[in-house]
C-alpha beads as a LAMMPS data file, in Angstrom:
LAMMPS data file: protein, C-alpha beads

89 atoms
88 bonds

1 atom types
1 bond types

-500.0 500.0 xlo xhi
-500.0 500.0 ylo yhi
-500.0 500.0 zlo zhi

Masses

1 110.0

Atoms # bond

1 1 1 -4.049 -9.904 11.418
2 1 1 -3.534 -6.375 12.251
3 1 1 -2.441 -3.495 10.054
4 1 1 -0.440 -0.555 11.341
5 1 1 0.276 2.731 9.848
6 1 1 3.519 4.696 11.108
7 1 1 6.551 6.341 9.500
8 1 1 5.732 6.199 5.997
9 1 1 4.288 2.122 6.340
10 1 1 1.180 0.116 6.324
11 1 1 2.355 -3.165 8.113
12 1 1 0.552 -6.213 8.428
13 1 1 1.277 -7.524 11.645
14 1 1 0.378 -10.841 13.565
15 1 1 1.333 -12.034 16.745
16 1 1 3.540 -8.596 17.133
17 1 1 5.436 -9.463 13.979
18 1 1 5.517 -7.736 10.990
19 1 1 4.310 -10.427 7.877
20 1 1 4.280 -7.809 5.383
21 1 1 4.452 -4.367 4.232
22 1 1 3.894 -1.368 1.973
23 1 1 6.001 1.616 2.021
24 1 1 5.871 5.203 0.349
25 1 1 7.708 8.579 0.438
26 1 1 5.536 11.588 0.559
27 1 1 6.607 14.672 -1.321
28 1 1 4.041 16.841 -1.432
29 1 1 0.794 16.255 -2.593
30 1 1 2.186 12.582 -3.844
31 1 1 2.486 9.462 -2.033
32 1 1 5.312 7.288 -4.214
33 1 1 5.105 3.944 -2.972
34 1 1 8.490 2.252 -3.596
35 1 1 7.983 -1.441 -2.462
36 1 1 5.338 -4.078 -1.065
37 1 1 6.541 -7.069 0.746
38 1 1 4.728 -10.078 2.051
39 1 1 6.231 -12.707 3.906
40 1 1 5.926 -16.601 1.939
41 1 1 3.628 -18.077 3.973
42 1 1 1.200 -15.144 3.367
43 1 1 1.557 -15.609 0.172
44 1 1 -1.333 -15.827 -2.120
45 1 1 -3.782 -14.585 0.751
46 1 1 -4.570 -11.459 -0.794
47 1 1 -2.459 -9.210 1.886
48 1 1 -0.726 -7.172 -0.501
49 1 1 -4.093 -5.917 -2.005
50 1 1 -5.131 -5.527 1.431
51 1 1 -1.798 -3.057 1.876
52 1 1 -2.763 -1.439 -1.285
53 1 1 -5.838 -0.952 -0.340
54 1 1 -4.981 0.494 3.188
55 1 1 -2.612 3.790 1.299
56 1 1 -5.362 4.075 -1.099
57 1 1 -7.645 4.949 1.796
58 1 1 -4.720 6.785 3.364
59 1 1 -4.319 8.908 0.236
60 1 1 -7.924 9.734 -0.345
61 1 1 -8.484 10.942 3.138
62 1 1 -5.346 13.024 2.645
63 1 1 -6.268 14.775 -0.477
64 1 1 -3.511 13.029 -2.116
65 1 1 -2.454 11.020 -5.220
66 1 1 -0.707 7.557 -5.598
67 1 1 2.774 7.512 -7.652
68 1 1 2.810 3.437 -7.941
69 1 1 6.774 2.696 -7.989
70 1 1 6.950 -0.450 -6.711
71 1 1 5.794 -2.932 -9.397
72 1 1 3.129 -4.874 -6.933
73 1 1 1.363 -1.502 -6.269
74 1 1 0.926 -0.453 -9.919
75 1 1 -0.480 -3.732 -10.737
76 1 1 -2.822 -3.582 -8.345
77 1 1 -4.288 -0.487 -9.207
78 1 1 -3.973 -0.868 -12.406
79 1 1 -6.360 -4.010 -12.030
80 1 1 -8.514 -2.552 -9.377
81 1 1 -10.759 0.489 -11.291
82 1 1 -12.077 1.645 -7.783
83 1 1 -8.249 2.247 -6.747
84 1 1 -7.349 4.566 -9.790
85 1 1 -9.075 7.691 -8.594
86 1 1 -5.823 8.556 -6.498
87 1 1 -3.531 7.861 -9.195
88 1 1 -0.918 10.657 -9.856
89 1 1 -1.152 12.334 -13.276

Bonds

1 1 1 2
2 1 2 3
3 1 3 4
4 1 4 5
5 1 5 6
6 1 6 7
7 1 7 8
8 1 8 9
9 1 9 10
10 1 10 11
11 1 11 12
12 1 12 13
13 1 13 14
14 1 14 15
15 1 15 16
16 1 16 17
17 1 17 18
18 1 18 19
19 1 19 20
20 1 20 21
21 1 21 22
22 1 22 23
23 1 23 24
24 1 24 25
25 1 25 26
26 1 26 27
27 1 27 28
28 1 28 29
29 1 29 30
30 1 30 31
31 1 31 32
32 1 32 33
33 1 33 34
34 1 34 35
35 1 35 36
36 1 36 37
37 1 37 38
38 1 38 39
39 1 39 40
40 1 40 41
41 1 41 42
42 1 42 43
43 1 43 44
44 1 44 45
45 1 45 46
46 1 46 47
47 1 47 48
48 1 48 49
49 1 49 50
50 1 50 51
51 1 51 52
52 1 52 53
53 1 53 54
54 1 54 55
55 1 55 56
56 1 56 57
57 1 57 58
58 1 58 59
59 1 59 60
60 1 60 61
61 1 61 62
62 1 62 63
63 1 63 64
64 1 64 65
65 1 65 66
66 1 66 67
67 1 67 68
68 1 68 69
69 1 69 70
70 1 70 71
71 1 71 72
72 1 72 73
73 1 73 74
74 1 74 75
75 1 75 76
76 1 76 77
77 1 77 78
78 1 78 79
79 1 79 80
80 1 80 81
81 1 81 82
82 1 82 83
83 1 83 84
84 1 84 85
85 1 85 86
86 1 86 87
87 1 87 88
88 1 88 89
């Protein structure tokens, strides 16, 4: 499994296809990510939290913070204490 980041997405990709994905609009300072999707038979596998992961990296190398929008991605971080550094105010 590979992960790619281009235009405003952090794919998960296998085989050249796209299983999954994150994506986020930037405005500023603030990365809002709007939706995380991951294919069914990925399910379960942990690749969303690996997505997660992957724009929480992104942000903190970017100086900038995390506006969770989609549902998936505030869960996340809400469970994950090491994630919630980037979190928008």
């Amino acid at each position: 499994m590979d992960f790619k980041h281009e235009n405003n997405k952090f794919s998960a990709v296998e085989n050249s296809e796209e299983l999954a994905y994150l994506s986020y609009v930037e405005n500023g300072d603030v990365l809002t990510v709007d939706h995380t999707e991951v294919s069914p038979k990925l399910e379960g596998q942990g690749i969303g939290k690996k997505l997660v992961s992957q724009v929480v990296e992104f942000a903190r190398s970017e100086n900038k913070t995390i506006d969770p929008q989609c549902p998936f991605a505030h869960s996340v971080i809400e469970k994950t204490p090491e994630f919630q550094d980037v979190l928008a105010k």
